[in-house]
N, C-alpha and C positions, 0 to 999 in steps of 0.2 A: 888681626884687626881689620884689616882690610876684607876679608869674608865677606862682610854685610854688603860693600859695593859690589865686589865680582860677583854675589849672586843674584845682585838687580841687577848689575848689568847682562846676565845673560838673559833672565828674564824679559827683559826687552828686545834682546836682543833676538831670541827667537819668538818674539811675539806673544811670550806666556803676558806678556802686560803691552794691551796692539789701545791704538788710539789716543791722537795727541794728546788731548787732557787728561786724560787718563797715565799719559807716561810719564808729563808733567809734575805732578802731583805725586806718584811714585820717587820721581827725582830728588823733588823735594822734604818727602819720606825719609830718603834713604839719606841725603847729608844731613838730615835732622839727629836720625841716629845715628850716624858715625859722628857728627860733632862730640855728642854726649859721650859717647865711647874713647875721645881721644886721650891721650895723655903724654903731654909734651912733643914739642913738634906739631901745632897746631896749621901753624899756616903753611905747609908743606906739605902736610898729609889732606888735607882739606883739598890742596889742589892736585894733587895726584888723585882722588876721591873724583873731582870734575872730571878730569881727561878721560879717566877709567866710562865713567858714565857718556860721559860727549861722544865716544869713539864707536857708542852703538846705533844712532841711526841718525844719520849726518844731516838729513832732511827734514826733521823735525826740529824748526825755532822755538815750538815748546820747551823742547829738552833745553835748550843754549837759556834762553831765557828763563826758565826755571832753574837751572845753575846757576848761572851768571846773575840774576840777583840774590841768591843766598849767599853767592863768594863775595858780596857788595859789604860782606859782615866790618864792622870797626871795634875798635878796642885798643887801651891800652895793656893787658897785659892777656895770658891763654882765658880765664875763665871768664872775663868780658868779652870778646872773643866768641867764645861759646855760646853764652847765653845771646848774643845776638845773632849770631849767625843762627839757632835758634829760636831765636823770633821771628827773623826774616821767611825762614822756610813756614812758621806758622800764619806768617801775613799772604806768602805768596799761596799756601793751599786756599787760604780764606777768600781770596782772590779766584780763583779757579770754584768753590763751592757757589758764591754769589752771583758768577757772573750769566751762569746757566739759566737762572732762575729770571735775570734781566735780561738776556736776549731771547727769553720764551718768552716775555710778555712784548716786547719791542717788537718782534717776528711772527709773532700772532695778528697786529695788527697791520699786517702785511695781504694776509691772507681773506679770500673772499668767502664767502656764504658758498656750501657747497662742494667747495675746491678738492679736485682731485688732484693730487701730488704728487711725484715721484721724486726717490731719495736716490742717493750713492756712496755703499761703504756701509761704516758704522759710525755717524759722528751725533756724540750727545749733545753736541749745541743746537746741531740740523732737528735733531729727534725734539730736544726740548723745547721749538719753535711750533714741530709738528703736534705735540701729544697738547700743550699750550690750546693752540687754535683746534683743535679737537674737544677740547672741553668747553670749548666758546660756542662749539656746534657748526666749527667751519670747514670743518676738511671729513669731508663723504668717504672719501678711502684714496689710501697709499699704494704706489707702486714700487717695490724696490728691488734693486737689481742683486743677482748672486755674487756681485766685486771678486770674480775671480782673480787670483789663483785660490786666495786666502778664504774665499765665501765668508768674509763679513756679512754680508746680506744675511746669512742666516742668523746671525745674529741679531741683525734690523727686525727682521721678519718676528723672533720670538718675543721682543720686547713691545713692538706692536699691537700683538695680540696680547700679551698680558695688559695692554692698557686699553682692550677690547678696539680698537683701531682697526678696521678691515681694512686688510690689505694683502696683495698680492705678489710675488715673488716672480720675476722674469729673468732669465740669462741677459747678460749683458748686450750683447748682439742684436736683441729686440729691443731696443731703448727706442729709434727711432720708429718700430712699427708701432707702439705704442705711444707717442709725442702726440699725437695729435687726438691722444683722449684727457691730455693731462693740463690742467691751468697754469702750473707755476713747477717749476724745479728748487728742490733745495739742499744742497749740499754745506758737509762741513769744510774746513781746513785745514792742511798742514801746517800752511804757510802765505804768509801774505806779503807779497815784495811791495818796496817802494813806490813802485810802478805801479800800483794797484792792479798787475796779475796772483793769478792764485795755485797753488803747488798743491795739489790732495790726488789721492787712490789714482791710478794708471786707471783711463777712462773715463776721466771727467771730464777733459777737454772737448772728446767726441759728443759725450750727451750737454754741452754748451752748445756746442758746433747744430745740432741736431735742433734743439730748442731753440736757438737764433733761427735758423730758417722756418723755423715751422710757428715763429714768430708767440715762444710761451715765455715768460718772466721765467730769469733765473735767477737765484738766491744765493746767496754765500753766509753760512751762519758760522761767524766766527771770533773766538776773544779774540783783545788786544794783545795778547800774550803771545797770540802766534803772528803779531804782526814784526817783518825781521827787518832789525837795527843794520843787520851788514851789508843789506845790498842797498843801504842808503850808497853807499862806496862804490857801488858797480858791481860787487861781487854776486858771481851767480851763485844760485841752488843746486847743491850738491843733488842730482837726481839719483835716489841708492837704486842699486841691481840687485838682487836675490838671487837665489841660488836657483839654477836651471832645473834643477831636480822636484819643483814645486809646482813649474808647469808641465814634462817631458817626462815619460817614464823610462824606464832604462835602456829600452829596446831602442828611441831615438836617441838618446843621448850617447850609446856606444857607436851610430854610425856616423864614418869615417864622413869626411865632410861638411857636415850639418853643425850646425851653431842653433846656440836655444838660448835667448836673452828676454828676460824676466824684470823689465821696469818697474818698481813700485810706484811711483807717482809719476806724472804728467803734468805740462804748467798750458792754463786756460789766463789768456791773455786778457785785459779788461775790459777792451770792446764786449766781451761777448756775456761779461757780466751787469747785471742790471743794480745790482745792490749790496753792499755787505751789513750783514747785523750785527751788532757789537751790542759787548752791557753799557755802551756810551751811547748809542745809538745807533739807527740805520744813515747808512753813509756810502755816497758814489762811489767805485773805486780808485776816481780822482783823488781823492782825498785821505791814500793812506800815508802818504808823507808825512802830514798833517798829524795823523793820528801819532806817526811812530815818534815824529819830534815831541807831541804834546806827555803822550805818556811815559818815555822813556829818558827826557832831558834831550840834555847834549852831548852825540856819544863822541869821545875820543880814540885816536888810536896811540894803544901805547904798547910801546915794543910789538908792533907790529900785530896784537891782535886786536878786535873790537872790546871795550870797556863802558859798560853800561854805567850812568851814575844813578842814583838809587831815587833822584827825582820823579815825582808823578806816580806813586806804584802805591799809595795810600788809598 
């Protein structure tokens, strides 16, 4: 029974399904079907179903919040139960489809006549804000970086062109010689703390860092989905490590001494952000407290872990 999660979960877990909303949405796939599959021992297996999922990429509050509202399911007996907790997962995809389509029109009207861009990673909120204002007639062409180890960028790059978008592919390292051809920066997110810092692709901090001085707007295109309920608490972001073997080929990795550490993500603190775009709107990043109170209720802790109530998610 269990099959259908262990084989999303590895799929995520090695990246066969890479990009928060995108894993999100997977997430909420997969306990859609396993609810329907279950029989007897609902609430038990439902939450072995979560943990199994949770346990693959600790840095993504999409994942937590794509769980953690489907496990919001109520009922009094298993097939009430079911049927909401699939509903839930059909509210929360519909959530995730809508909101793309609101932060390309909010995030478009961001961007100037003209606007040369540069992107980082692969995120479809970032993209939907860009391909948006391109159709508007405002963005002349993209720059977007190779986001090693993974080369997401190639992936940026091919989606670009298919929506005839010029644009140009740069290794990560040239971010800054480039900076000062480019109007605005926009990235997506992983994760959005309380603090209104932001957790996405290892190297996004540098190209903040870069763009603050060289004095170009940077952008965070991001749902409220991936704004996280736990570090209302103080709790940090679990920053995940990969596997050495994806930067380092074997000839380093066998010699004696040497260490090879593989960050996936990076946190770019808020100073150095200018904006966040939501399907609720564009917003300081003063104001994600704000946000995560308004859409997520009031979270409790019970038995010691975070508890989402199902408030705001309409």
């Amino acid at each position: 029974m269990f099959q259908i999660v262990e084989d999303a979960a590895k799929k995520i877990r090695t990246m066969e399904v890479r990009g928060a909303a995108r894993i999100a949405r997977f997430a909420a796939e997969t306990l859609k079907l396993f609810a329907e599959s279950i029989n007897g021992d609902f609430d038990e297996k439902m939450k072995k179903a979560a943990e199994i999922l949770l346990k693959t990429r600790p840095t993504a509050v999409s994942l937590y919040n794509s769980v953690n509202y489907v496990l919001r399911y109520e009922g009094e007996n298993e097939e009430e139960k079911r049927k909401n907790a699939i509903k839930r997962a059909e509210e929360f995809i519909k959530w995730i489809e809508t909101a793309h389509e609101k932060i390309g029109e909010i995030g478009a009207r961001r961007i100037r006549r003209n606007s040369v861009v540069m992107t980082h990673c692969n995120s479809s909120a970032a993209l939907a804000v860009i391909k948006e204002a391109f159709k508007q007639g405002k963005v002349k062409e993209v720059f977007a970086t190779e986001s090693r180890p993974r080369m997401q960028g190639h992936l940026t790059i091919k989606e670009l062109n298919e929506e005839g978008i010029p644009a140009t592919l740069i290794v990560d390292s040239a971010v800054r010689y480039f900076m000062d051809d480019v109007d605005c920066v926009i990235v997506g997110a992983d994760t959005i703390t309380a603090n209104g810092a932001l957790i996405n692709k290892i190297g996004t901090s540098q190209i903040a860092l870069a763009a603050k001085e060289a004095r170009v707007p940077f952008m965070v295109a991001a749902e409220t989905y991936k704004f996280s309920p736990k570090t209302l608490f103080g709790e940090l972001v679990i920053i995940e490590e990969r596997d050495a073997s994806e930067v380092a080929p074997p000839e380093i990795l066998s010699l004696k001494g040497v260490k090879v550490r593989n960050p996936a993500f990076d946190a770019t603190p808020r100073d150095y952000i200018d904006v966040i775009i939501t399907e609720i709107g564009a917003i300081p990043p003063e104001m994600a407290y704000l946000v995560i109170k308004e859409r997520f209720g009031y979270a409790i802790l019970e038995e010691g872990e975070l508890k989402i109530s199902p408030k705001h998610f309409d």
